[in-house]
C-alpha positions as CSV (number, residue, x, y, z in Angstrom):
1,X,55.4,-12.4,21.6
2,X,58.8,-13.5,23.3
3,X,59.8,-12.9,26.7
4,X,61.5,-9.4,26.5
5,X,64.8,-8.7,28.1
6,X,63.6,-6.2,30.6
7,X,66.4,-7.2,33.0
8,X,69.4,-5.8,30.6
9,X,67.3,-2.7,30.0
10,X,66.5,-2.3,34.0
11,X,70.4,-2.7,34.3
12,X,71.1,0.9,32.1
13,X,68.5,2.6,34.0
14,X,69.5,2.2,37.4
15,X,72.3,4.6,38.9
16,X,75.6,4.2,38.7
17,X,77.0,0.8,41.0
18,X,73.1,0.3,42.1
19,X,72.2,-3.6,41.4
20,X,68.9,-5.3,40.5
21,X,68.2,-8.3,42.7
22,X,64.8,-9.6,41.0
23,X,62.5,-8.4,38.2
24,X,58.9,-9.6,36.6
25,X,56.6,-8.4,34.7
26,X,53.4,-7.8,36.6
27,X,50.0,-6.1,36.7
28,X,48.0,-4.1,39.4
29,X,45.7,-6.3,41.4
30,X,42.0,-6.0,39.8
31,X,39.5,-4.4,42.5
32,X,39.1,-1.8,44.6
33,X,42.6,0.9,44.5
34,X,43.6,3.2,46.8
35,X,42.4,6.7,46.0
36,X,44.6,8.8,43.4
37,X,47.0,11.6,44.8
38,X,45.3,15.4,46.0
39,X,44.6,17.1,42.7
40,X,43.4,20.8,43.5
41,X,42.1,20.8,39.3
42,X,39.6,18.1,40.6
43,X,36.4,17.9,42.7
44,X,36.1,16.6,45.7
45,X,35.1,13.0,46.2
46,X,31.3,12.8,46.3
47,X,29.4,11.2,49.6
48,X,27.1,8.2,49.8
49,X,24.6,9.8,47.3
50,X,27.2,9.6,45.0
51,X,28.6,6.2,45.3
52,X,24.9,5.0,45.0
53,X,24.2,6.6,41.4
54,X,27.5,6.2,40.5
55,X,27.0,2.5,40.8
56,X,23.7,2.6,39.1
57,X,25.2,4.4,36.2
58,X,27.8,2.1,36.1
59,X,25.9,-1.2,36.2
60,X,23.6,1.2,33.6
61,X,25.9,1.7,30.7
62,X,29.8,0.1,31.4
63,X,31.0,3.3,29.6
64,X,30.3,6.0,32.1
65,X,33.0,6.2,34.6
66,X,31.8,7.5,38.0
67,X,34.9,7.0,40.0
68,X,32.9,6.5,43.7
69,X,31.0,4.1,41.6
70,X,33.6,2.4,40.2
71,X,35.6,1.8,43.2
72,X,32.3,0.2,44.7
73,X,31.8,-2.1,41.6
74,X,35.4,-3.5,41.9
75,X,34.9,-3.7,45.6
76,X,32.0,-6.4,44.7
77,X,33.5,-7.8,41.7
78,X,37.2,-8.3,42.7
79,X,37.9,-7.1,46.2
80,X,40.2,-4.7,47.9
81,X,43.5,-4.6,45.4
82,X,44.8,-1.7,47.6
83,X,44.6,0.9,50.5
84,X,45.7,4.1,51.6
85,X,45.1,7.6,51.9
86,X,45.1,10.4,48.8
87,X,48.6,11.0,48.4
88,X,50.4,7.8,50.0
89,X,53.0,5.4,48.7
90,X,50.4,3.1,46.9
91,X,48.0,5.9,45.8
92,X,50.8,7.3,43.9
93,X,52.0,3.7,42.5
94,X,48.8,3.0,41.0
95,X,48.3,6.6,39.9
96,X,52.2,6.6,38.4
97,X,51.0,3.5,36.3
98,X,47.6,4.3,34.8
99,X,47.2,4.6,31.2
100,X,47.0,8.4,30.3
101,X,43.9,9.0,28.2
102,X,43.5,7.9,25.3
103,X,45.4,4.8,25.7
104,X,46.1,3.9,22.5
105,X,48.3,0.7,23.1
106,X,49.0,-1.8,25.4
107,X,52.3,-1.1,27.9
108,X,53.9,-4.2,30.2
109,X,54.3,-3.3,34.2
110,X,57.6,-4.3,35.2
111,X,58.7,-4.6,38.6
112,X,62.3,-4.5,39.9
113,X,64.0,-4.6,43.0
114,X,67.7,-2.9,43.8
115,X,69.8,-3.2,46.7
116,X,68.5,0.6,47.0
117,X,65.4,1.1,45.4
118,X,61.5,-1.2,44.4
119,X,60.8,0.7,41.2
120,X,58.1,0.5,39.0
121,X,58.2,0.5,35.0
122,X,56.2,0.3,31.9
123,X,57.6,-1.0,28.6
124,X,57.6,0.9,25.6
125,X,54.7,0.0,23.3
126,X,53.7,-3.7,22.5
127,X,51.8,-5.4,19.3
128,X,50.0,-8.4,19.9
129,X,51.8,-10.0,16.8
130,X,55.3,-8.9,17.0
131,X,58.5,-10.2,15.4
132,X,62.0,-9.8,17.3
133,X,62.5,-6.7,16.6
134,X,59.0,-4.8,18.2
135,X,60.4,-6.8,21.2
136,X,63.7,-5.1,21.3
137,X,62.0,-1.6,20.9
138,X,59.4,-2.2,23.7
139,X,62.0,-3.6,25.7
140,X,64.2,-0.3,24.9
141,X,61.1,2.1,25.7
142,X,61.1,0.9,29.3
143,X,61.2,3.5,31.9
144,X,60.6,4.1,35.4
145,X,57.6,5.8,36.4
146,X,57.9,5.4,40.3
147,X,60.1,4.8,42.6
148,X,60.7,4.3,46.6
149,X,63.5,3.6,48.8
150,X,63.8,0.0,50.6
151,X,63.1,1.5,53.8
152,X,59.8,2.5,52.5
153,X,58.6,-1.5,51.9
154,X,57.5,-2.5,55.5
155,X,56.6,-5.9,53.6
156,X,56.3,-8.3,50.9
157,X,54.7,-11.2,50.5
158,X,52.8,-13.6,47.8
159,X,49.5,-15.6,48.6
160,X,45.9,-17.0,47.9
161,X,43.4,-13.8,46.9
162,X,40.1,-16.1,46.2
163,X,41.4,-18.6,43.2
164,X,44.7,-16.8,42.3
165,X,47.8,-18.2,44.1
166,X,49.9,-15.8,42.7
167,X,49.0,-12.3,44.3
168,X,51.9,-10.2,45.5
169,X,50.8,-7.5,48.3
170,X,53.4,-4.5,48.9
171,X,53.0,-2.8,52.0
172,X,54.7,0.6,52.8
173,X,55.5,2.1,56.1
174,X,53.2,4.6,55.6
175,X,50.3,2.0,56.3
176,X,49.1,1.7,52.6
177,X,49.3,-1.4,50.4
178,X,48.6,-2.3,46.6
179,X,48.5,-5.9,45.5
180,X,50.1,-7.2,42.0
181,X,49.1,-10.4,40.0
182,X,50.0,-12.4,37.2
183,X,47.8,-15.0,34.9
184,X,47.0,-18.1,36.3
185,X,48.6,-19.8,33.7
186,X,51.7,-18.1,34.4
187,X,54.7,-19.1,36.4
188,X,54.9,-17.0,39.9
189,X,58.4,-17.5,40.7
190,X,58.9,-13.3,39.5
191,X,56.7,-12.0,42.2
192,X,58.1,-14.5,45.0
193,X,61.5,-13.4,44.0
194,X,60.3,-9.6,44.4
195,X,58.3,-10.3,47.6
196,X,62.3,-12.0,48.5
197,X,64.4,-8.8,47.4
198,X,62.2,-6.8,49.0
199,X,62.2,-8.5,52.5
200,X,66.0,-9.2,53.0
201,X,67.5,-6.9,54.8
């Protein structure tokens, strides 16, 4: 699969004279997220009882999801990839960008940067064999999923996370954070030149 032209898509779906300063194609930080947004249609988060089961469950069978657990598990596997309370900037990020169940195919993160906004978009659907044109129409199903002003990003900045180089962390003004990576084998100029846009001022 080529490099798709996310930048010229990015470019139709910003407003009207709004510019985008950087781009790259990204992924959410494995480990432990911030919690998702306040959802009345779900229970409350369990206590320590519950974190304790839910990690035996989990390290029981992979396929029962016990969020408490969960979180615990990535804590221990892969660290903190984001904090802040139910309802703040990054809880909404990650939220904005999970796969809706089912997931039945594989969507890029894309991160962009205007002179206004740092937005957050997933590509249209992508094949793991794919020819020019499943390209083009992933790169034409792009769309924003979340958004915030610049004067929400208190800061930016790429660094060592154990033996990745390459790990952008976002923090908003509202004291939460959420972390971004890319393969090892794969260039991090993209997220420097986000963690750049996003700190000029």
């Amino acid at each position: 699969m080529a490099d798709l032209d996310y930048p010229a898509r990015l470019a139709q779906l910003v407003e009207p004279g709004e510019q985008v300063l950087a781009v790259a194609k990204t992924g959410i930080a494995q480990g432990a997220l911030p919690p998702d947004p306040p959802d009345p249609q779900r229970p409350e988060p369990t206590r320590a009882g519950g974190v304790i089961s839910g990690v035996l469950l989990n390290l029981i069978s992979p396929l029962v999801s016990f969020p408490a657990g969960d979180r615990l598990v990535d804590r221990i596997t892969h660290g903190v990839a984001g904090r802040g309370a139910p309802g703040s900037a990054a809880s909404t990020l990650q939220y904005a960008r999970r796969p809706v169940p089912p997931a039945t195919s594989i969507k890029d993160t894309i991160l962009a940067v205007t002179d206004k906004r740092f937005l957050v978009c997933e590509s249209g659907p992508l094949k793991l064999w794919s020819n020019r044109a499943d390209d083009e129409r992933a790169a034409a199903g792009t769309t924003i999923v979340w958004s915030a002003s610049r004067a929400e990003v208190a800061a930016a900045r790429v660094g060592w996370h154990r033996l990745n180089p390459k790990r952008l962390r976002v923090d908003f003004t509202d004291g939460s954070w959420l972390a971004f990576t890319v393969p090892i084998a794969e260039s991090g100029t993209p997220l420097r030149e986000i963690a750049a846009a996003l700190s000029a001022r």
